[in-house]
N, C-alpha and C positions, 0 to 999 in steps of 0.2 A: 163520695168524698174520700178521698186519701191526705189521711192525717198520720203525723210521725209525733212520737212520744219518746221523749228525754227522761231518763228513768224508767223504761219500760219492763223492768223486771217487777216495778215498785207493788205494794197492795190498789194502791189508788189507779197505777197507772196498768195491771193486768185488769180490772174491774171495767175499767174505762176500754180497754182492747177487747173486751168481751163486749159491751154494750154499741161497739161501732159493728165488728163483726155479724151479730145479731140485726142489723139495721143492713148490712149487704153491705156496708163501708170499707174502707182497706185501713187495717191500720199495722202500721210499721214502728216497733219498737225496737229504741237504742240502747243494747245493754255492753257494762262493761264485761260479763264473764259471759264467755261461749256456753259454758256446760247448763245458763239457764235458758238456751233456745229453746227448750224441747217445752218449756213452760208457755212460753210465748205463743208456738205451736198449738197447744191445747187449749190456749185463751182466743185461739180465731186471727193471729196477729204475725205478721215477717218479721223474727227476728234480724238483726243485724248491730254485726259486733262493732260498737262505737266508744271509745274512755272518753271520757268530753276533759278528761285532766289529762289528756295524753296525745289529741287529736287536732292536727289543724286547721283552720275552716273553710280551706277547699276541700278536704275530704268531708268534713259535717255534709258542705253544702251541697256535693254529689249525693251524699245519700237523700239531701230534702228535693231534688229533683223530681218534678209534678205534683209535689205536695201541695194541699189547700190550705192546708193550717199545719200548726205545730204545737205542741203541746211540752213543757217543761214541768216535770213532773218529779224531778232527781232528785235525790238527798244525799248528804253523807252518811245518815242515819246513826241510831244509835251506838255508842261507843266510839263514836270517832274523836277528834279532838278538836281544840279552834281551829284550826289549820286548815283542817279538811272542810269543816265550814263555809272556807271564804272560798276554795279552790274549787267545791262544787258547790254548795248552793248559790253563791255569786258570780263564779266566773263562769261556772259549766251554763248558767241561765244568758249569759253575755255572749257566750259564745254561739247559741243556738240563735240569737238572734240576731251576731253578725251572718252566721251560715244562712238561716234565713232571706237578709237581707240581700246577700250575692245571690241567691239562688231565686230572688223574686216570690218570696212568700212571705205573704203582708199580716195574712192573720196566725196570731201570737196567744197561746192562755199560758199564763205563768201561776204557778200553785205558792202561792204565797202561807201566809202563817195572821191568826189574830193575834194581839201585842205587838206587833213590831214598832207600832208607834210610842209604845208607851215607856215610861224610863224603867232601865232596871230594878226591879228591887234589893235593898240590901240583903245581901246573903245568898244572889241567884247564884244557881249554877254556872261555871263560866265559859262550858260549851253551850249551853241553852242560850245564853247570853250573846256569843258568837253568832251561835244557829239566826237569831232572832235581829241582829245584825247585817248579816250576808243576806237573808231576803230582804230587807227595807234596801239596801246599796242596791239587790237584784231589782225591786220594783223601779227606782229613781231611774237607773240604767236601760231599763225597757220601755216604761210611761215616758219617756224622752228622747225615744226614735219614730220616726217615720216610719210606723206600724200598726195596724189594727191590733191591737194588745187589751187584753182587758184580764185584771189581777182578780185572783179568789183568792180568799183567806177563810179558812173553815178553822173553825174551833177545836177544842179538844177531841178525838178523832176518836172512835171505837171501830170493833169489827163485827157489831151486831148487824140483824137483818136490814136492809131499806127499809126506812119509813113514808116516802115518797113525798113526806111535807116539812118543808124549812123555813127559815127566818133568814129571806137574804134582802142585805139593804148595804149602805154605801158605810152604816155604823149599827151593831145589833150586842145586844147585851154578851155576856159571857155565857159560853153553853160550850157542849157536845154536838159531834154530827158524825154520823157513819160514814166510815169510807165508800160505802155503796152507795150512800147518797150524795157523796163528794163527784162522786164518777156519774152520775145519772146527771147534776147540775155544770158538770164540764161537757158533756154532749148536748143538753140542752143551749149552754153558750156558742155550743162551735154553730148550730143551728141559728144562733140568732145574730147578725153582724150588726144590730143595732146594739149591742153590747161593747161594742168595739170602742174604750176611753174611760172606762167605769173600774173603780177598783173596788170591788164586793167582798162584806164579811156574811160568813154561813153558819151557821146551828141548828139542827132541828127546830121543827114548828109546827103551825098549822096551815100553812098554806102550801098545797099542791106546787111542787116543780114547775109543771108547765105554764102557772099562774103567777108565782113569783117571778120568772123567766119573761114573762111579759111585762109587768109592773117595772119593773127596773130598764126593761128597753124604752118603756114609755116614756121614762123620765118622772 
């Protein structure tokens, strides 16, 4: 399987280029800075220099040529401002899935956020507030194309070990989830196309990856 990831420099998204590599997979990450290839290199992964703010989507969609799937994994990350918010968690997610589109590749995972449905609270911060904005606009914009797309929303994020067992369902209380278990339940999706229409929230739990992974294909 050759899978290309948007945000390929990212925690989630070098994890997840390690875990395809490992499996003999190809995966190709789009980063905006040159000088982090050599990272990507050491993750098992092709870098290739992409700005998704900067990029038009005939060239995105040259580089998704013979891709299986795609993965959006980008963020403006912390310190950026609302701005940058809408310009990549919304649009850089918009764009990868017009390139996508021209380029004839159907399956789609977008790394969404838990909250995005809920209202703000008085007193939020008002890039979090953006941040949490620009993915719900990303989700709407992607769940309503003619694409095998299926959204995760994982919880509060840590960088501790894998725990290999989570709480995914279509609605799941408030929690924490590793980023390495973020990345073990994006491989398990790209593995399961009966995924393909489901927008899943994640947290650690008790139930095995490979077991929750079926549960939710089953319906």
């Amino acid at each position: 399987m050759r899978v290309v990831i948007a945000g390929g420099h990212g925690k989630i998204a070098k994890l997840l280029e390690r875990e395809l590599a490992g499996r003999g997979d190809s995966a190709v990450g789009l980063i905006r800075n040159p000088d982090h290839a050599a990272a990507l290199h050491a993750a098992g992964a092709e870098p290739v220099v992409a700005d998704l703010e900067h990029t038009g989507v005939d060239t995105v969609a040259a580089h998704l040529a013979g891709a299986d799937a795609v993965v959006f994994a980008a963020g403006a990350g912390p310190g950026s401002g609302a701005a940058r918010k809408d310009t990549v968690d919304r649009a850089g997610a918009v764009l990868l899935a017009d390139a996508a589109q021209r380029a004839g590749v159907r399956r789609y995972l977008l790394v969404s956020s838990m909250g995005v449905d809920a209202p703000p609270r008085p007193g939020s911060d008002e890039a979090w507030v953006a941040y949490l904005r620009a993915k719900k606009a990303a989700e709407a914009e992607i769940t309503g194309r003619d694409l095998e797309a299926t959204v995760l929303r994982p919880g509060r994020l840590t960088d501790d070990q894998p725990v290999g067992r989570i709480t995914l369902a279509r609605h799941v209380g408030p929690g924490e989830v590793t980023r390495a278990d973020v990345a073990r339940v994006l491989l398990a999706l790209l593995y399961e196309p009966a995924t393909a229409g489901l927008t899943l929230e994640l947290v650690g739990g008790e139930t095995p990856i490979a077991d929750a992974i079926r549960a939710v294909a089953a319906g």
